[in-house]
C-alpha positions in Angstrom: 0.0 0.0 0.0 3.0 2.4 0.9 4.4 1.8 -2.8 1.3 2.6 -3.9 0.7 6.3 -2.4 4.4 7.3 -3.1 3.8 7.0 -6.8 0.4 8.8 -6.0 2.6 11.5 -4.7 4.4 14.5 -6.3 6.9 17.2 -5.5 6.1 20.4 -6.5 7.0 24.6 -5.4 4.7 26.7 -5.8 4.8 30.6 -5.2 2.9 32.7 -3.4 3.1 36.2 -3.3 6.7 35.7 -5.0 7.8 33.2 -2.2 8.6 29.3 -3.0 7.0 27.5 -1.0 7.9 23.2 -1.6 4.8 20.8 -1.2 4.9 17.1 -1.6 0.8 16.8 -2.8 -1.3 13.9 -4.3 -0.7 14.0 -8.2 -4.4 14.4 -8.9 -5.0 17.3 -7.0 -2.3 19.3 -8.3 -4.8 21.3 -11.0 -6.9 22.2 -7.9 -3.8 23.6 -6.0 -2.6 25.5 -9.1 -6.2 27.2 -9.2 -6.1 27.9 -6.0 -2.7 29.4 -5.7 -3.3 31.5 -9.0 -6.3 32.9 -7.6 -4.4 33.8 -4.1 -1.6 35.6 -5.7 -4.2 37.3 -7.9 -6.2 38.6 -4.6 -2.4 39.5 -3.3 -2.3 41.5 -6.4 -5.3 43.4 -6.0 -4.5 44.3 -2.5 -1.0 45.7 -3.8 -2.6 47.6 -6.3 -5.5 48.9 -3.9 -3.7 49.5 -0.7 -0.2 50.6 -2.4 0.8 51.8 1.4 0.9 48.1 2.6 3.7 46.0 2.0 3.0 42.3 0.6 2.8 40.3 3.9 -0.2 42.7 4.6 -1.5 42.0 1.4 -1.2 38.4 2.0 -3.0 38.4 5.3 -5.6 40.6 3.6 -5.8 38.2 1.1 -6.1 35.0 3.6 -8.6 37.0 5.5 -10.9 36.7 2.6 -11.1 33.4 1.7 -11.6 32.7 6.0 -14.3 35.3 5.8 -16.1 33.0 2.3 -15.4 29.8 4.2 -17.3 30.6 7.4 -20.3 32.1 5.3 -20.7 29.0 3.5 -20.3 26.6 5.9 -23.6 28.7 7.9 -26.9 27.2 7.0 -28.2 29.5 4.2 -32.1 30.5 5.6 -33.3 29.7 1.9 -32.3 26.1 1.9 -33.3 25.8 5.6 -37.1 27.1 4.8 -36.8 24.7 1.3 -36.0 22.1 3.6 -38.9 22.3 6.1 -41.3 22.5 3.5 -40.2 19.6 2.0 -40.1 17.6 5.3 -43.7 18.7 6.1 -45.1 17.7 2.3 -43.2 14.6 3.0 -45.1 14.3 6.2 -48.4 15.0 4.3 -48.1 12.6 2.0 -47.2 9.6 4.3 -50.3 10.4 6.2 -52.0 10.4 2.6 -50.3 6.8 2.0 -51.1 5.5 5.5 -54.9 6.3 4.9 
């Protein structure tokens, strides 16, 4: 099994915010990890070219505050899908009673 997840495994360095950063990943999620770090340094950027009085590590935390910020709203239950999911619990509930007739 060991043999296995070593040839499952890849060295790559990526860079972030101009730093190299060396990660030993799973081969098939190295296109996710590109995406991901593209989109960072491209936040990074933004934050460079918005806040030009900060220097990069600022922009970076900036940055990393963000996609914190997008993770905790969408790990809260979104009212819509809580309200879609009562109503369909209670039709549910109506129409065992219907079968059960």
């Amino acid at each position: 099994m060991e043999d296995v997840q070593k040839k499952d495994t890849k060295n790559i360095t990526i860079l972030i915010a101009g730093r190299p950063y060396p990660l030993k990943i799973n081969a098939s999620d190295e296109p996710a990890i590109r995406k991901i770090v593209k989109e960072v340094n491209e936040k990074v950027n933004h934050f460079q070219l918005t806040y030009t009085n900060k220097d990069k590590q600022d922009c970076l935390s900036m940055a990393l505050l963000t996609y914190a910020v997008d993770l905790h709203k969408s790990s809260l239950p979104n009212r819509e899908n809580t309200v879609l999911a009562e109503k369909l619990a209670h039709l549910e509930a109506l129409m065992d009673d219907m079968l059960a007739e």
